[in-house]
C-alpha positions in Angstrom: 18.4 -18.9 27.7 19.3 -19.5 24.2 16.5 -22.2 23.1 14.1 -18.9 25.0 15.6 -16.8 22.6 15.3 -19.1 19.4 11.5 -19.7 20.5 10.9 -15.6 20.4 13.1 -15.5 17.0 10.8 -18.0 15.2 8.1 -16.9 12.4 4.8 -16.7 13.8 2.3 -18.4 11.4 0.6 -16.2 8.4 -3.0 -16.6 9.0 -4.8 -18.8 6.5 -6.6 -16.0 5.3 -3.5 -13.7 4.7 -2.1 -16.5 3.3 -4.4 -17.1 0.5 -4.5 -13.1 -0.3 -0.9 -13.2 -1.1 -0.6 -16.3 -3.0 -3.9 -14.8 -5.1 -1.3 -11.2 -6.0 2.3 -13.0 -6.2 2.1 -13.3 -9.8 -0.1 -10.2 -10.6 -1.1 -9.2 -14.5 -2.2 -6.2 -15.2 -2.5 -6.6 -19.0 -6.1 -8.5 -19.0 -9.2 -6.4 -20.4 -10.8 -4.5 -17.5 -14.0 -6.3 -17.3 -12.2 -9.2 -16.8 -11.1 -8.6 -13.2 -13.3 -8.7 -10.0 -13.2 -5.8 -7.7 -14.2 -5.2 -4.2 -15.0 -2.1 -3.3 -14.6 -1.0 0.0 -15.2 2.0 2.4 -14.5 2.8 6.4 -16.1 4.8 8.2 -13.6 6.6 11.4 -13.4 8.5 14.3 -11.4 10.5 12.5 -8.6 11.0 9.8 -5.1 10.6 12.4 -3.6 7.1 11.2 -1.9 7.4 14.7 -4.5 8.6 16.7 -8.4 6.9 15.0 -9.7 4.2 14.3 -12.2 2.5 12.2 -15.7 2.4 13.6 -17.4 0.2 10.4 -16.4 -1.5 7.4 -18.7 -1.8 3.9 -18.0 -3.5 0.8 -19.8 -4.9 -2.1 -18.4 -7.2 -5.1 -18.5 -6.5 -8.5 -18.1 -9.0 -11.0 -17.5 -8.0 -15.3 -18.0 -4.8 -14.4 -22.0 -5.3 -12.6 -22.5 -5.3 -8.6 -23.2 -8.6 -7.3 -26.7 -8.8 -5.7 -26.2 -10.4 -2.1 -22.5 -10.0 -2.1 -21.9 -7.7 0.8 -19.6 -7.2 3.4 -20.9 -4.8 6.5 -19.6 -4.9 10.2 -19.4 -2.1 13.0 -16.3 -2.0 15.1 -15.9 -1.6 18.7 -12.7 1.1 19.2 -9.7 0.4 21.4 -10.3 3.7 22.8 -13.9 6.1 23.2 -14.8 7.8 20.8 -15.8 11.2 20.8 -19.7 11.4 20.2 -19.5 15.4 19.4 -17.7 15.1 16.4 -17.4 11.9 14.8 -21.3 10.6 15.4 -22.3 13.6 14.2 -21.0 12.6 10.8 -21.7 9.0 10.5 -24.3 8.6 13.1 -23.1 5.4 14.9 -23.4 6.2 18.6 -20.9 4.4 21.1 -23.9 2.5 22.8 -24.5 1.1 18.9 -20.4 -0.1 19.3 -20.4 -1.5 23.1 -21.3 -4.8 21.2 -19.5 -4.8 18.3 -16.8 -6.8 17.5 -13.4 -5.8 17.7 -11.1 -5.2 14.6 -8.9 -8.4 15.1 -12.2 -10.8 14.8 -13.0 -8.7 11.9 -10.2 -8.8 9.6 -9.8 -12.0 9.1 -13.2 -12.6 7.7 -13.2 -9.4 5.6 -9.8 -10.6 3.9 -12.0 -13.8 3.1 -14.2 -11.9 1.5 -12.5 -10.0 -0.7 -10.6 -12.7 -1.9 -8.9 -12.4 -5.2 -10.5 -9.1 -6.4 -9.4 -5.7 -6.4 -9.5 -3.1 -4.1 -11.7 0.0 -5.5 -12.7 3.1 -2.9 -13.1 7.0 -3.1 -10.1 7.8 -1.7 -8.4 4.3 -1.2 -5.5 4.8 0.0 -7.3 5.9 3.5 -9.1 3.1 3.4 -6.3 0.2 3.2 -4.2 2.8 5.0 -6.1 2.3 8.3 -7.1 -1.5 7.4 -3.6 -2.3 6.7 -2.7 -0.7 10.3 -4.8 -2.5 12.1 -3.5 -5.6 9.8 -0.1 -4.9 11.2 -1.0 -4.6 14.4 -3.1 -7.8 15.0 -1.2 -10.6 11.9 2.4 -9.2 11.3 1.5 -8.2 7.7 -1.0 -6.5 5.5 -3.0 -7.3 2.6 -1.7 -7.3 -0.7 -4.3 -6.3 -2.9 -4.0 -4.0 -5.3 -6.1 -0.9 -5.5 -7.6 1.4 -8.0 -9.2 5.3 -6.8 -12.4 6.3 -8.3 -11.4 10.0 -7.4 -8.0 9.2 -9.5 -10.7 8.0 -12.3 -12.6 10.4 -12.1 -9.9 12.8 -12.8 -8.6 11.0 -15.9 -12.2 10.8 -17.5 -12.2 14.8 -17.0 -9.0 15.3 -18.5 -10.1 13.2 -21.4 -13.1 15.2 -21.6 -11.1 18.3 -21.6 -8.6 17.9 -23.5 -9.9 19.4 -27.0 -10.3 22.6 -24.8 -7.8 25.6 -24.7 -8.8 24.7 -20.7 -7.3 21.5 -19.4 -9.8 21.2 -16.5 -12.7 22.2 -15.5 -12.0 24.0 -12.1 -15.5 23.6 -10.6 -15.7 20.0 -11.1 -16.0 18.8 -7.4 -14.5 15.6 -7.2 -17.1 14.1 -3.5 -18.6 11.1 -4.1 -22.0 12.5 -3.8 -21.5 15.2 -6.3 -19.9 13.2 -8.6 -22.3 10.8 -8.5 -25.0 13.8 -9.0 -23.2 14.8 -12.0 -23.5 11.7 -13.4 -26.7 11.0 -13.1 -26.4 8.0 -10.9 -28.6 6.5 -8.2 -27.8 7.6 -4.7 -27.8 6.4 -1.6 -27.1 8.0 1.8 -24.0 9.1 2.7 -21.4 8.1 5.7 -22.8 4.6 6.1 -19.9 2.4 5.2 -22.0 -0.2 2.9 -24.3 2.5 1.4 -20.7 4.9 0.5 -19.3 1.2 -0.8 -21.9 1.0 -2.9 -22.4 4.0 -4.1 -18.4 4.3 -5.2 -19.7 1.0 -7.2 -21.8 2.6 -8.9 -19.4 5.7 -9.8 -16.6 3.1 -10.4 -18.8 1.1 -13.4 -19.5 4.3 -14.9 -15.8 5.7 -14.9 -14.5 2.2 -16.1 -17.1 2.1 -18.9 -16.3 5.6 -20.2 -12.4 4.9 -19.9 -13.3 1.8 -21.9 -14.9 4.0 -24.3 -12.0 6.1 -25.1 -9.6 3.5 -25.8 -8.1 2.5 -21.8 -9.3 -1.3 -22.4 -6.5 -3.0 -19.7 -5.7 -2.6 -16.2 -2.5 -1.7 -17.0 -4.0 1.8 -19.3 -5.8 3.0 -16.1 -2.6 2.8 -13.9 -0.7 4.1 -17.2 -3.0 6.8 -16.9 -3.1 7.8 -13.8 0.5 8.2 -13.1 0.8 10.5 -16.7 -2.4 12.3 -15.2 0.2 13.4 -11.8 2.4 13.8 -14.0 0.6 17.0 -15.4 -1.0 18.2 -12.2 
């Protein structure tokens, strides 16, 4: 009974991939120029927004290398759901049918290859933390860990870069600034591409992402470590 016991109580094995994520973050510095970092930038599409109750349906992502997409660097897979999804309200917004997922792979032969991917680059998204928050889930469900990459929020950018903006104004925001990728993006003046497909939103935030960085870069936030520095004052003040 007690070797049974001893069996249950050992590790299980990290997955390679997993593996080489961590080792990649263990020793992170923030204090390099911005440019000088690679990013992945990633969006999910889901059956909806309940971290206990949804799931994710597809996964996008692109790579951008001193600070320019990589052409041919893509990441795109749809996802078959534990569960059925409910065509009336999810497919209506990003228009991926459960016939379209009867195929697909499942998350757990995903992940792995998707952590490949992104590799030793940062993770960028509108709204990141949903992102890795139901990626990570799913990470902990299927390997025992998550992935240790660390993220940066184009809406959080977005929101420094108008406070820059603002702040020689007896107004410190601009309260009809919306901050949706789309309009954004519109705002701008950058190419788009349709909405609530998972590659096309992944690029897209790319796009918004280069710009933000740039203009941060502009106004003196030249390191990794500024934009986090930045951020956290920025909730500091809203």
């Amino acid at each position: 009974m007690l070797d049974l016991l001893n069996i249950f109580k050992k590790k299980i094995p990290e997955h390679p991939a997993f593996a080489r994520n961590h080792q990649f973050f263990r020793h992170f510095d923030q204090l390099r120029p911005i440019e000088e970092y690679d990013y992945v930038v990633v969006d999910t599409e889901l059956t909806g927004l309940s971290k206990r109750r949804d799931e994710i349906v597809s996964i996008g992502a692109v790579h951008i290398k001193n600070l320019r997409i990589v052409a041919g660097r893509t990441f795109y897979s749809l996802v078959r759901p534990a569960h059925k999804i409910d065509a009336t309200n999810s497919t209506i917004i990003h228009r991926i049918t459960p016939q379209e997922l009867q195929e697909a792979p499942t998350i757990d032969e995903i992940l792995p290859d998707f952590v490949d991917f992104c590799g030793d680059a940062l993770f960028v998204g509108h709204y990141i933390d949903l992102d890795t928050g139901f990626i990570n889930k799913e990470c902990r469900k299927f390997f025992k860990t998550t992935i240790k990459s660390p993220g940066l929020d184009t809406i959080r950018l977005a929101q420094i870069y108008t406070e820059l903006n603002w702040q020689h104004h007896d107004e410190r925001f601009n309260l009809n600034v919306s901050y949706n990728l789309t309009d954004l993006s519109r705002q701008y003046n950058l190419p788009l591409f349709p909405a609530h497909n998972a590659l096309q939103d992944a690029i897209q935030t790319a796009y918004l992402f280069i710009f933000l960085t740039k203009s941060l870069q502009a106004s003196g936030l030249e390191t990794l470590q500024d934009l986090y520095t930045a951020g956290r004052n920025l909730q500091q003040i809203l």
